[in-house]
N, CA, C and O atoms as a GROMACS GRO file, in nm:
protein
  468
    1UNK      N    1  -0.486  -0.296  -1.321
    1UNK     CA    2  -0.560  -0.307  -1.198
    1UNK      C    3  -0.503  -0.424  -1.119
    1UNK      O    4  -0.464  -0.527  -1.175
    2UNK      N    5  -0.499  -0.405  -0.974
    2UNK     CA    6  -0.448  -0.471  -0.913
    2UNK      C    7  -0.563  -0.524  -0.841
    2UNK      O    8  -0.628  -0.426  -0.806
    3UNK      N    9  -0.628  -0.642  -0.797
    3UNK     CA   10  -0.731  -0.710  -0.687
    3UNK      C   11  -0.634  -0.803  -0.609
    3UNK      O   12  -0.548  -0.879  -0.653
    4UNK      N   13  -0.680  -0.770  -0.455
    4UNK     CA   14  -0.592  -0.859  -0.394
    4UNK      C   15  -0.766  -0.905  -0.276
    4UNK      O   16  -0.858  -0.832  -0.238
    5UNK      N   17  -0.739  -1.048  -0.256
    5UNK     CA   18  -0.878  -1.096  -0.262
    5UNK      C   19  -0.863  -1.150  -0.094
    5UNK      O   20  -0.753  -1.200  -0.070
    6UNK      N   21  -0.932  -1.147  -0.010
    6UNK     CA   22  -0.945  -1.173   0.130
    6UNK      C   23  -1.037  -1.208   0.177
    6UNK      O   24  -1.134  -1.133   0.189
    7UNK      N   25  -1.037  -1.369   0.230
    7UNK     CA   26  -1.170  -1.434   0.304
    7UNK      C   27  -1.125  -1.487   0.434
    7UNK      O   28  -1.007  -1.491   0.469
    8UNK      N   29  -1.231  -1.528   0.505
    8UNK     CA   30  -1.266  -1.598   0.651
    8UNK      C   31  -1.216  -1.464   0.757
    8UNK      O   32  -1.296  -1.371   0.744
    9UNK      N   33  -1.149  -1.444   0.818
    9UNK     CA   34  -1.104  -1.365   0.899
    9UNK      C   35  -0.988  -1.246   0.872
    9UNK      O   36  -0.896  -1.267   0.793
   10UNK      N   37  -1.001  -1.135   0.936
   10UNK     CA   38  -0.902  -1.018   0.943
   10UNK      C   39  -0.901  -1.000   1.080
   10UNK      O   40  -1.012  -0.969   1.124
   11UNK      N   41  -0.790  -1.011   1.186
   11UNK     CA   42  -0.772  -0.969   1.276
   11UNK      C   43  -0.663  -0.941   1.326
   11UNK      O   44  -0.581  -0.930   1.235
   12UNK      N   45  -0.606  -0.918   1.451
   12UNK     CA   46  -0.512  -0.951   1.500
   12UNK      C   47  -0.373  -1.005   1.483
   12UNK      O   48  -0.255  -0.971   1.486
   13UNK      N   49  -0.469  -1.128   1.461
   13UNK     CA   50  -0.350  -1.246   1.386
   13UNK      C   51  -0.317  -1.234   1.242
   13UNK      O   52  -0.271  -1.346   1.222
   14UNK      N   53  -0.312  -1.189   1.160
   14UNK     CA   54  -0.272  -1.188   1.061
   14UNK      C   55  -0.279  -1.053   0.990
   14UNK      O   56  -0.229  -1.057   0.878
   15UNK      N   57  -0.351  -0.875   1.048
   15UNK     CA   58  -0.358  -0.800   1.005
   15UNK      C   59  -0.250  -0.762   0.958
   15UNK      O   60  -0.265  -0.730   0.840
   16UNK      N   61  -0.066  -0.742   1.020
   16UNK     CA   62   0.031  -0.730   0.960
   16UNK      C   63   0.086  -0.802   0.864
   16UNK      O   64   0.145  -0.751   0.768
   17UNK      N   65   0.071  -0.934   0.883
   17UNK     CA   66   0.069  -0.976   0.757
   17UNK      C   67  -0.029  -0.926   0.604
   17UNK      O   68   0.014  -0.849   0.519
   18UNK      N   69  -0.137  -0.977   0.602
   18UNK     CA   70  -0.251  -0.819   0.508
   18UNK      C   71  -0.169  -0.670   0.489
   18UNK      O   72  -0.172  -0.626   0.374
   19UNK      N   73  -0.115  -0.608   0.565
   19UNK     CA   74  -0.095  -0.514   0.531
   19UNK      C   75   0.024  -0.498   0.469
   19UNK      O   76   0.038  -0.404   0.391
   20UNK      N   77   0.155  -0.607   0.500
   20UNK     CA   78   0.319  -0.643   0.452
   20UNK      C   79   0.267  -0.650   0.279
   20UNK      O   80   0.312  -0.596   0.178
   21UNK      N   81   0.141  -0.755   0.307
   21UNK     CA   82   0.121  -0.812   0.154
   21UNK      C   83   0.076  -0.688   0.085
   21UNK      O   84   0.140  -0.659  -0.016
   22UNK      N   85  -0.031  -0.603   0.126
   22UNK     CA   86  -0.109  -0.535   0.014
   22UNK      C   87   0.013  -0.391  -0.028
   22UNK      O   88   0.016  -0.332  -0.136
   23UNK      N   89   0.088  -0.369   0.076
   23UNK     CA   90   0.173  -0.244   0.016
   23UNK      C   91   0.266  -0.316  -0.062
   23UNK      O   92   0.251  -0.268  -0.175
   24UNK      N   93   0.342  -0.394  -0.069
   24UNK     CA   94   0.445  -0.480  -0.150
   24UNK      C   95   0.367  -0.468  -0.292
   24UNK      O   96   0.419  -0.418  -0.391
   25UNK      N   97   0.216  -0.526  -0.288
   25UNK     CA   98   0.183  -0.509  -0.398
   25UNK      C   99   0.110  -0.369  -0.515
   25UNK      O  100   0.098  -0.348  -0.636
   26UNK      N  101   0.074  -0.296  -0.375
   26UNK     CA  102   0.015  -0.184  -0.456
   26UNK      C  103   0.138  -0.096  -0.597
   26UNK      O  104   0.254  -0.064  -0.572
   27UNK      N  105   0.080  -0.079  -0.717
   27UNK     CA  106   0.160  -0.025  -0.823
   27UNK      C  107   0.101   0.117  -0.833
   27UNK      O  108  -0.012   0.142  -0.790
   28UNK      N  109   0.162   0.188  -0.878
   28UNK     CA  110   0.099   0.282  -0.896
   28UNK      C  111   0.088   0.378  -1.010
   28UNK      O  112   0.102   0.499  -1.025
   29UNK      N  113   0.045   0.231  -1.117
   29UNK     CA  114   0.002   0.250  -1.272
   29UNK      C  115  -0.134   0.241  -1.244
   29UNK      O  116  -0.224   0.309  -1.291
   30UNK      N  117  -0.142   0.126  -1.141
   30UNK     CA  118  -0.271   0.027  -1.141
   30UNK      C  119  -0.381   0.098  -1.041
   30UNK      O  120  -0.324   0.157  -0.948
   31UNK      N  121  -0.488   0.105  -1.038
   31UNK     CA  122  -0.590   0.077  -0.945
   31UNK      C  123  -0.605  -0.019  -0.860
   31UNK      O  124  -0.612  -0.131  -0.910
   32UNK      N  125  -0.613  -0.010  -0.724
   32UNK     CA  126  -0.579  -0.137  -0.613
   32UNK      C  127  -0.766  -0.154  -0.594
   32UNK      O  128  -0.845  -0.060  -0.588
   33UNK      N  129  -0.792  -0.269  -0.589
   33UNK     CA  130  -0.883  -0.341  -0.580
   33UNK      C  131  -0.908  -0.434  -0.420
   33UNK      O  132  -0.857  -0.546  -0.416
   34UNK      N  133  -0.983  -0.385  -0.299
   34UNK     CA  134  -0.973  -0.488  -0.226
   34UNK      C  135  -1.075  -0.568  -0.210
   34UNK      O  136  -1.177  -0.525  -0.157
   35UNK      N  137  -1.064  -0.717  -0.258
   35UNK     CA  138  -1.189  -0.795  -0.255
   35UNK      C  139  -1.185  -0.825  -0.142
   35UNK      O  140  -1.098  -0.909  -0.118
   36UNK      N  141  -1.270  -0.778  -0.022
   36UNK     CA  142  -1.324  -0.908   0.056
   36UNK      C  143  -1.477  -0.898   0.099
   36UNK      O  144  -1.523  -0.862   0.208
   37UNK      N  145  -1.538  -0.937  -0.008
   37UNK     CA  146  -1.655  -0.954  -0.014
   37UNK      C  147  -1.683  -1.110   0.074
   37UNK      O  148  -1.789  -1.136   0.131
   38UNK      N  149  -1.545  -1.217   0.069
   38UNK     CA  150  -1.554  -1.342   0.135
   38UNK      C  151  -1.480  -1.327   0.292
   38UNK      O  152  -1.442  -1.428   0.352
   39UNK      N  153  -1.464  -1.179   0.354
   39UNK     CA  154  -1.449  -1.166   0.472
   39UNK      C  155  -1.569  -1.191   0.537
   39UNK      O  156  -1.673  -1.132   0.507
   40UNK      N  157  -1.558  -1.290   0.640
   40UNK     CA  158  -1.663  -1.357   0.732
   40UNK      C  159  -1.674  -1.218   0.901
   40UNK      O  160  -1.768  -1.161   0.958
   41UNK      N  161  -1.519  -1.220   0.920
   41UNK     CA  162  -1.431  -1.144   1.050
   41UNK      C  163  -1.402  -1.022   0.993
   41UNK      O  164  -1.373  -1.008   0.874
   42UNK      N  165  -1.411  -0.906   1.098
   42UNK     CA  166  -1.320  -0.810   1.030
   42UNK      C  167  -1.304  -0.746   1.178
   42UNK      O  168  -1.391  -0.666   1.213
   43UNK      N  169  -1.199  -0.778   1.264
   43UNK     CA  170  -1.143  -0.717   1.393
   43UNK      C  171  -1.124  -0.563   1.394
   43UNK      O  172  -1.129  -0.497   1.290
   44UNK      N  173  -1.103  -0.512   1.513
   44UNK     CA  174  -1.074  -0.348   1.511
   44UNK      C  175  -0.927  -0.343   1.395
   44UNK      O  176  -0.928  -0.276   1.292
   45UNK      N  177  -0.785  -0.449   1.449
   45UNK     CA  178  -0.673  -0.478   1.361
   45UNK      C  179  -0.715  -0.493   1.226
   45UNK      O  180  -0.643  -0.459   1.132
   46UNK      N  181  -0.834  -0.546   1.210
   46UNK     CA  182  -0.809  -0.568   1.047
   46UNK      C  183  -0.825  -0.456   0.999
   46UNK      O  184  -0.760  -0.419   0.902
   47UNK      N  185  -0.940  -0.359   1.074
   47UNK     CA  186  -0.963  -0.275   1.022
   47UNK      C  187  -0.918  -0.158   0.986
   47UNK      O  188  -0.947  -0.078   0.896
   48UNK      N  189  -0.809  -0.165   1.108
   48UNK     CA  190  -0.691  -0.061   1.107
   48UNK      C  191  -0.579  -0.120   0.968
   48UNK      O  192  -0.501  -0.057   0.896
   49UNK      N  193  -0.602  -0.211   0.971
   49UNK     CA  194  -0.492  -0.317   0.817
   49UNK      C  195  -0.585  -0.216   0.710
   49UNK      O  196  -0.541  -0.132   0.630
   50UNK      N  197  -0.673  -0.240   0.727
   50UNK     CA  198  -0.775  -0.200   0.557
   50UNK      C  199  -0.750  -0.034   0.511
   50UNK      O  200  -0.749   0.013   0.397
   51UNK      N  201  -0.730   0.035   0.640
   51UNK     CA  202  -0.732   0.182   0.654
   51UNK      C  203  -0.593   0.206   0.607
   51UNK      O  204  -0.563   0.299   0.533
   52UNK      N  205  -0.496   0.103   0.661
   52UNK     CA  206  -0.382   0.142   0.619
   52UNK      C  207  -0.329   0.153   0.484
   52UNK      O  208  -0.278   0.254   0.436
   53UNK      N  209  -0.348   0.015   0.413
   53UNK     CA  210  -0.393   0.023   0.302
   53UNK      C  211  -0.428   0.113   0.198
   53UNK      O  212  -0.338   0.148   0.121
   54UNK      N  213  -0.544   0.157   0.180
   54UNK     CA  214  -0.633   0.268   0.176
   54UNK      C  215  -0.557   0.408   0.142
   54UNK      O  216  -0.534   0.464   0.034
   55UNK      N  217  -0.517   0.453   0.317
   55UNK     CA  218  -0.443   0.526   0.321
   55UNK      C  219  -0.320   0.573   0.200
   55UNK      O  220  -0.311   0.682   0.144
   56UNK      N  221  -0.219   0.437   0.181
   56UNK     CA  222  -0.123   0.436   0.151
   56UNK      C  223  -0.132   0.441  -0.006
   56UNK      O  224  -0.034   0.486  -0.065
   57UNK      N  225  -0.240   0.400  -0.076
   57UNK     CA  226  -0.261   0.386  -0.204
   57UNK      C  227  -0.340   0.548  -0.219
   57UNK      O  228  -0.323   0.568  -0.340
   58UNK      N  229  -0.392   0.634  -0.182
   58UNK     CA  230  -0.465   0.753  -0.134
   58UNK      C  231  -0.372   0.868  -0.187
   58UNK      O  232  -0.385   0.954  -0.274
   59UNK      N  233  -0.256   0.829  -0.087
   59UNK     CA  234  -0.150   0.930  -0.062
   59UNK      C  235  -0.033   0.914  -0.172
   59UNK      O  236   0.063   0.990  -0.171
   60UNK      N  237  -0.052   0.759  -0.314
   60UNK     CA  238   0.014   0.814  -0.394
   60UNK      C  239  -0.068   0.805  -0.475
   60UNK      O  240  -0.047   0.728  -0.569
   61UNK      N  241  -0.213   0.895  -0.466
   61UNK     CA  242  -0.310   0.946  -0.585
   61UNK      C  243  -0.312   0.777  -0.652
   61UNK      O  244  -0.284   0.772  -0.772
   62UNK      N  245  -0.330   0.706  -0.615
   62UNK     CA  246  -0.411   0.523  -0.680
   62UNK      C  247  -0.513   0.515  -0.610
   62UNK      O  248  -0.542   0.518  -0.490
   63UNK      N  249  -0.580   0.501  -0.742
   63UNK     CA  250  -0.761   0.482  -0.655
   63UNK      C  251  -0.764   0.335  -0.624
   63UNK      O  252  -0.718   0.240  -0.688
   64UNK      N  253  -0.831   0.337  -0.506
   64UNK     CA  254  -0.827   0.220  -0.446
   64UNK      C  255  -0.996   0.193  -0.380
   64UNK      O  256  -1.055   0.256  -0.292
   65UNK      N  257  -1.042   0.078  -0.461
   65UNK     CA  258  -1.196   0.024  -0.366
   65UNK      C  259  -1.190  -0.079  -0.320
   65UNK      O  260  -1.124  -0.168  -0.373
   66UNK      N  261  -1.268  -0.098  -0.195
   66UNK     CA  262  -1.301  -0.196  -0.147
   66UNK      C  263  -1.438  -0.277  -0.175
   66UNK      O  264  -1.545  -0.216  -0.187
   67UNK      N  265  -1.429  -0.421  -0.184
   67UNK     CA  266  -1.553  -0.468  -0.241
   67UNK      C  267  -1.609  -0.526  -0.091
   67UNK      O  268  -1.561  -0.627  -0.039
   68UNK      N  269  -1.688  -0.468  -0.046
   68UNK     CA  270  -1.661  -0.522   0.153
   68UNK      C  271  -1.805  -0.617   0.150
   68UNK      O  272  -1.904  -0.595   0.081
   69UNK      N  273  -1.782  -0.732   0.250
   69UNK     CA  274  -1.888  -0.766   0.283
   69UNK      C  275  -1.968  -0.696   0.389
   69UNK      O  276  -1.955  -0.577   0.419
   70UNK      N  277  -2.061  -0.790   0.447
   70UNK     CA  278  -2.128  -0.753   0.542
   70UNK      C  279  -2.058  -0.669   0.686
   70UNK      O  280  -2.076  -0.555   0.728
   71UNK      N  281  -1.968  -0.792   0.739
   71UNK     CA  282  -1.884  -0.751   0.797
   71UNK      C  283  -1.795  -0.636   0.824
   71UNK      O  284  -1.766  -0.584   0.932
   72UNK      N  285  -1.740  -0.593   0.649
   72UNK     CA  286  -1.688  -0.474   0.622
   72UNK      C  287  -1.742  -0.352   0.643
   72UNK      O  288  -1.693  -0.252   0.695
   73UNK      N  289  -1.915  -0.383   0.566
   73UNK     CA  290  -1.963  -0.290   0.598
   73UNK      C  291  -2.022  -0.236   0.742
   73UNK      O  292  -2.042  -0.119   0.772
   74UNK      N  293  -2.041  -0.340   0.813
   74UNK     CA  294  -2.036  -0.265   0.922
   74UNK      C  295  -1.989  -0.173   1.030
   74UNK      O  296  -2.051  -0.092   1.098
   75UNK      N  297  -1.821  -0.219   1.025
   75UNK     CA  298  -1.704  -0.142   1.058
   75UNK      C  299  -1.704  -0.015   0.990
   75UNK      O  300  -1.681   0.096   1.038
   76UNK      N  301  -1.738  -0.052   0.849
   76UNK     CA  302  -1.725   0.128   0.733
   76UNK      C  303  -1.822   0.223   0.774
   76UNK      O  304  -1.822   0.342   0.741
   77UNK      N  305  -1.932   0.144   0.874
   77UNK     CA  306  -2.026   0.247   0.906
   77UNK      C  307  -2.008   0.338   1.049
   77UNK      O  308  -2.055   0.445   1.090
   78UNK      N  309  -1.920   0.242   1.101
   78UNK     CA  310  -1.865   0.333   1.228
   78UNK      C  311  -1.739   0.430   1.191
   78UNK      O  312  -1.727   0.552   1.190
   79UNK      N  313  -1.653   0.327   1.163
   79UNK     CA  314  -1.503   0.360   1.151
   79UNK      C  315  -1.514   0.444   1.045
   79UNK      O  316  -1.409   0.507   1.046
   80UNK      N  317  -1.586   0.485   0.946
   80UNK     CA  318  -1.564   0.561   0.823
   80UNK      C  319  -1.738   0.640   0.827
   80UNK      O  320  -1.807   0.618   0.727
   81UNK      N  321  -1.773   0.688   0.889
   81UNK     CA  322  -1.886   0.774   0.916
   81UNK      C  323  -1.906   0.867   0.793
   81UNK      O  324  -2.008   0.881   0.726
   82UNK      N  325  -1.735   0.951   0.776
   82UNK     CA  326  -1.810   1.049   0.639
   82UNK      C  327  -1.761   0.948   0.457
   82UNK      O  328  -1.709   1.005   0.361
   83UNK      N  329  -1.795   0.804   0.460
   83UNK     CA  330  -1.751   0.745   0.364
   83UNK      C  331  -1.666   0.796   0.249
   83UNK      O  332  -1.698   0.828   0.135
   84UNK      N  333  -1.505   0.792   0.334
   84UNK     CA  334  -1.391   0.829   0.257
   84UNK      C  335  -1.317   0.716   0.190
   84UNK      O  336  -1.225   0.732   0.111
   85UNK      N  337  -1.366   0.601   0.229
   85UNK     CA  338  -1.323   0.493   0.167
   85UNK      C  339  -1.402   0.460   0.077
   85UNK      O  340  -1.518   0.434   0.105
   86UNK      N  341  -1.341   0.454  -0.089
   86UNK     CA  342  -1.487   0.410  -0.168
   86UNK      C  343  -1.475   0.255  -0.163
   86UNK      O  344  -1.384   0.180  -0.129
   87UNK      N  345  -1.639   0.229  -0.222
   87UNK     CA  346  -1.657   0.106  -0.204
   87UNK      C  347  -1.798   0.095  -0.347
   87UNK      O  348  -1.891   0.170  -0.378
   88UNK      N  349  -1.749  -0.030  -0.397
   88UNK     CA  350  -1.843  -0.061  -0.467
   88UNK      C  351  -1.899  -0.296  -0.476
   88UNK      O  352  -1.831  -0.393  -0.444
   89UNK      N  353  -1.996  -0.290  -0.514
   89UNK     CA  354  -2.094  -0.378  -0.521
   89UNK      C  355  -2.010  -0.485  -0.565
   89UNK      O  356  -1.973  -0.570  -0.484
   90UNK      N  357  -1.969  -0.490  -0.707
   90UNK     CA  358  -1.906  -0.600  -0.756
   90UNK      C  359  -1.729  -0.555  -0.870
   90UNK      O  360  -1.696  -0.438  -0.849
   91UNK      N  361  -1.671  -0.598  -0.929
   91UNK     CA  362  -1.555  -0.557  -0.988
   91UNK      C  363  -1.626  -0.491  -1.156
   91UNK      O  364  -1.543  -0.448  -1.236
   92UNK      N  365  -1.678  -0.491  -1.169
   92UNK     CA  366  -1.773  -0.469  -1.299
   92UNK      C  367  -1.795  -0.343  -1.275
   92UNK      O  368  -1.788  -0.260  -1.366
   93UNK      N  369  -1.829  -0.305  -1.134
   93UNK     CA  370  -1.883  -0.190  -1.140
   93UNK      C  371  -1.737  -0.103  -1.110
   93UNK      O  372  -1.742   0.016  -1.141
   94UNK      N  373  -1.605  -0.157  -1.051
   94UNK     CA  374  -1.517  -0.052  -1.023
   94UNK      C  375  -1.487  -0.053  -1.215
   94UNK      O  376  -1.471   0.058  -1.266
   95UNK      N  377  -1.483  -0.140  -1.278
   95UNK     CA  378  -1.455  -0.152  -1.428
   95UNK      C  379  -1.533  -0.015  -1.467
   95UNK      O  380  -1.466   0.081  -1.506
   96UNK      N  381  -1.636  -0.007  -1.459
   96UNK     CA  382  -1.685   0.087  -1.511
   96UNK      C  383  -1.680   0.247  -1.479
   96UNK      O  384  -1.690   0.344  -1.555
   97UNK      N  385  -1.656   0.236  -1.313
   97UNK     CA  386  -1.624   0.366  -1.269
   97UNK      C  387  -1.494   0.471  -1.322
   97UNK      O  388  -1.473   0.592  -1.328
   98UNK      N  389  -1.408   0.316  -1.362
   98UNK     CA  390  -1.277   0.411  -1.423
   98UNK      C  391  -1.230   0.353  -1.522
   98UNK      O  392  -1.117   0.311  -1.542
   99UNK      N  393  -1.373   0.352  -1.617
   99UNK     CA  394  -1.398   0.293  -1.750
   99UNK      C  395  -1.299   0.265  -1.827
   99UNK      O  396  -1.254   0.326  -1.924
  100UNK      N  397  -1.263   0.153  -1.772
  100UNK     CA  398  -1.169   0.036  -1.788
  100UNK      C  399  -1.264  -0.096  -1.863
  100UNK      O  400  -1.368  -0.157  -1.842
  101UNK      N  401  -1.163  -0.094  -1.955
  101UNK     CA  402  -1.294  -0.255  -2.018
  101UNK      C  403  -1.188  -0.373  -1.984
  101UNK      O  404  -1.069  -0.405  -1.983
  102UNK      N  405  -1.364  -0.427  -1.947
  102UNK     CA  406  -1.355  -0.602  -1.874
  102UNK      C  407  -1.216  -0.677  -1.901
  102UNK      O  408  -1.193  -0.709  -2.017
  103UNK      N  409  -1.113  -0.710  -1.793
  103UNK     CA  410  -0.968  -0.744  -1.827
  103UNK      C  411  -1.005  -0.902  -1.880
  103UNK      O  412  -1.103  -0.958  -1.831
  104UNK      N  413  -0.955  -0.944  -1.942
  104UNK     CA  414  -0.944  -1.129  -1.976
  104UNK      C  415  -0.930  -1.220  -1.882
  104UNK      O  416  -0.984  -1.329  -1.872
  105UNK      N  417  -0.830  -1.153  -1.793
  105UNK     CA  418  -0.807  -1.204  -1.677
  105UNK      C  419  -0.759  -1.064  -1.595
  105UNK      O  420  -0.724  -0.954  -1.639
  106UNK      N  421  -0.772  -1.114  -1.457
  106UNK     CA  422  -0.736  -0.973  -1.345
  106UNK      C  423  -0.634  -1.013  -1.246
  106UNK      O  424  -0.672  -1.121  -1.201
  107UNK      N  425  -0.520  -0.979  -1.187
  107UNK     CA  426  -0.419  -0.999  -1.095
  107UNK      C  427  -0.493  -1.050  -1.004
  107UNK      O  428  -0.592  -0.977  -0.996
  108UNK      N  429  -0.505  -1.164  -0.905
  108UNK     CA  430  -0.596  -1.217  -0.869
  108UNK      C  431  -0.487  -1.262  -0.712
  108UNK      O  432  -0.426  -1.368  -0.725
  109UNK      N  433  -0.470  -1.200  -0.597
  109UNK     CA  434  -0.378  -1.225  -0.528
  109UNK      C  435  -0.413  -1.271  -0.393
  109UNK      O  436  -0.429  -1.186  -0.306
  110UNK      N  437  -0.428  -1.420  -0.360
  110UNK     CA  438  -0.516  -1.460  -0.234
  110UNK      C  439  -0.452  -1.548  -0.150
  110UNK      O  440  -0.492  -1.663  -0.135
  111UNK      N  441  -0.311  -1.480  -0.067
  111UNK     CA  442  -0.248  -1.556   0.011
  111UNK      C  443  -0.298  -1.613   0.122
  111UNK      O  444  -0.380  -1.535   0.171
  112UNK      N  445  -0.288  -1.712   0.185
  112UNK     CA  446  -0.343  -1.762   0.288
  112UNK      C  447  -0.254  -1.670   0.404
  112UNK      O  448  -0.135  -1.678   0.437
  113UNK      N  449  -0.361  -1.583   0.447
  113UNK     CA  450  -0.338  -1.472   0.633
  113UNK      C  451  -0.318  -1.553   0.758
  113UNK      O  452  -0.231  -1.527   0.841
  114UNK      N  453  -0.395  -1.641   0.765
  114UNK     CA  454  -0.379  -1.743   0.895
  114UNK      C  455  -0.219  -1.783   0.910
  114UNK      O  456  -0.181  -1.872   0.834
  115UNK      N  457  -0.153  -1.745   0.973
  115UNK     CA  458  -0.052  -1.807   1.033
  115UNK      C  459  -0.052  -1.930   1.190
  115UNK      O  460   0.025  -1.964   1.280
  116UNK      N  461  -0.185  -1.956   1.144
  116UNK     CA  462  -0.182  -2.078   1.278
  116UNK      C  463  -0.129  -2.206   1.224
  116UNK      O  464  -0.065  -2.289   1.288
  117UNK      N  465  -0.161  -2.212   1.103
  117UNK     CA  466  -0.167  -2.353   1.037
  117UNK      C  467  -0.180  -2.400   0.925
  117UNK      O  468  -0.181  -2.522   0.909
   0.00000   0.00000   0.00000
């Protein structure tokens, strides 16, 4: 399993970057994991970043969830109306969905997106 972990903002500014990072990393032994339960922002760009994503892990059969915050979820409720993106609560629960037992440790991948500074 792959988790690649995303806080404070998704927009604009840094959605291509998010998206350079998460395909570089998606495997496709692994299950892609997107944490951003610590997304504060999530722009129309990010959201188009998250879809892409998504998309791309989709289309080579890797299940891929998002752990979304508030934020997330609000976009998932427009932008994803017939909920084709899965999404679950905490990593315990994607553990269990594709009853996988609890890793020791998990690929844990949280580059800093901001390119201002």
């Amino acid at each position: 399993m792959v988790v690649i972990a995303a806080g404070g903002d998704l927009d604009a500014t840094n959605a291509g970057c998010f998206v350079e990072y998460a395909l570089r990393h998606i495997d496709e032994k692994h299950a892609l994991v997107l944490d951003l339960r610590k997304l504060e922002f999530l722009g129309t760009e990010g959201f188009l970043a998250l879809k892409t994503a998504w998309s791309y892990a989709h289309q080579r059969a890797i299940d891929c969830t998002l752990l979304p915050s508030a934020a997330v979820d609000r976009l998932l409720e427009i932008g994803d109306p017939e909920c084709t993106v899965s999404t679950a609560d905490s990593l315990r629960e994607v553990l269990n969905r594709l009853a996988l037992p609890r890793p020791a440790t998990a690929t844990i991948m949280n580059p800093r997106w901001d390119h201002r500074g």
